[in-house]
N, C-alpha and C positions, 0 to 999 in steps of 0.2 A: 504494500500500500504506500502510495507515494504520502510522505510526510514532511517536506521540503516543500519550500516555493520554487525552486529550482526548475524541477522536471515540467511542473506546471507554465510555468513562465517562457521556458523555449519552448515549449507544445505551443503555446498562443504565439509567440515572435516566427517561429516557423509557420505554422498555419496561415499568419498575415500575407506572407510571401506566396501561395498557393490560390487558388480558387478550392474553392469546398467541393465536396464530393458531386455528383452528378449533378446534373437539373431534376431528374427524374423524382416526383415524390414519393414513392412508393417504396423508392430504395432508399430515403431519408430517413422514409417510416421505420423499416427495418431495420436500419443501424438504430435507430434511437430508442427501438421497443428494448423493456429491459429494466433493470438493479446496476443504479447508478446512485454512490459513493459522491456527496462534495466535498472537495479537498481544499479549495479554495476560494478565495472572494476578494476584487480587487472593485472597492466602489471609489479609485480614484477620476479625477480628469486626466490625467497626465499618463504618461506608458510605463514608466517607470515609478509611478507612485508605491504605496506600500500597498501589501496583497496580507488579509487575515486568511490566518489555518484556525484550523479547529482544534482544541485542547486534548491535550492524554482525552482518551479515550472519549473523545465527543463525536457523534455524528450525526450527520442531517444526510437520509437516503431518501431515494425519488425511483419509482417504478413507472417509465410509461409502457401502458397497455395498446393490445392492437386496435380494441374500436375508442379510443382518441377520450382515454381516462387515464388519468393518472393520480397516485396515492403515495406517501410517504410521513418520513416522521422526520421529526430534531431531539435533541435528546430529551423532550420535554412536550414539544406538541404534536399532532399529529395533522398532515391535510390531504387535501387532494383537489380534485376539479377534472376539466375537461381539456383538451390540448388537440392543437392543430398544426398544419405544418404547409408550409408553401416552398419550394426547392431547398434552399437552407436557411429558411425561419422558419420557427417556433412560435406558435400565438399560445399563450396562457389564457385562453379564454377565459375561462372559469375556476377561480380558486377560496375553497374555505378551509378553517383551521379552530383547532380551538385556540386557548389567545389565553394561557398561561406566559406569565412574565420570563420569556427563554433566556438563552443564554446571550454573548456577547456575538458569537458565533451563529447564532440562531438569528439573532435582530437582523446582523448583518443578509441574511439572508433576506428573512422576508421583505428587507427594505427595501433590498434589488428586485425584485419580484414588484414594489410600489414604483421603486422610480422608471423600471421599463415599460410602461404604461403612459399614455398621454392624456390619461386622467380618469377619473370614477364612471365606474363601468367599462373601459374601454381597456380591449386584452394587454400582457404586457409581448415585449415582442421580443426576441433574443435572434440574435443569426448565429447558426449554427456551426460550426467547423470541428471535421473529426480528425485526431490525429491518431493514424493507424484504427483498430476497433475498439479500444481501451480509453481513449481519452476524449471528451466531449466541451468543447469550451463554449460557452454560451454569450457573446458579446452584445451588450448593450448601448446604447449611450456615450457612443466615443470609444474609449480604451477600457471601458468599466466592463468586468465580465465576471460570472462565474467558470469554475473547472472543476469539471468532473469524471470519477474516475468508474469504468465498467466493474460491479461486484462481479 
């Protein structure tokens, strides 16, 4: 399990240099169906800003399913919703949780999850880029992204 920001961070600098996997959405769907580990979260503006990991033993996991659901927990909530995909984005259409005060780790999460969004009701949107079939970076917002790693 990647526990560095390291491996995470040239998976996103390499990936930039790349085009993401096909056009085709059916084979986005398929890489992305799946027990997916976040390792990382970088809600900076800048590319080189600082990137939070997650604590000894903390984790926030994300399963998406084939008919366009997806469910997961943090070390303390648990959520899910609905999810779509257009070549390499990701729409979050639809996400609930329960809303226990999480961790630092956890906040940061759902925050990015708030800030990809262009407001109340409206999905949040990530582009997606995979490196190799193990790593999933989810970029929002500029340089801000999560990464995630295939359970």
């Amino acid at each position: 399990m990647i526990r560095n920001v390291v491996r995470p961070l040239v998976a996103l600098m390499i990936s930039l240099f790349f085009v993401g996997c096909s056009d085709d959405d059916p084979v986005q769907n398929q890489t992305l169906l799946g027990q997916w580990e976040l390792v990382a979260i970088s809600a900076s503006d800048s590319p080189i800003g600082p990137v939070l990991e997650p604590a000894e033993g903390e984790t926030i996991s994300i399963t998406f399913q084939g008919n366009g659901e997806f469910s997961g927990s943090t070390s303390i909530n648990a959520f899910g919703g609905t999810n779509s995909t257009d070549n390499d984005t990701l729409f979050i259409n639809e996400m609930i949780s329960t809303q226990a005060l999480d961790t630092e780790f956890g906040q940061a999460f759902y925050q990015a999850i708030n800030d990809s969004s262009n407001g109340a009701g409206e999905p949040s949107i990530f582009e997606m880029t995979f490196v190799g079939e193990d790593i999933l970076n989810l970029e929002y917002n500029g340089f801000k992204f999560l990464s995630l790693e295939r359970i």
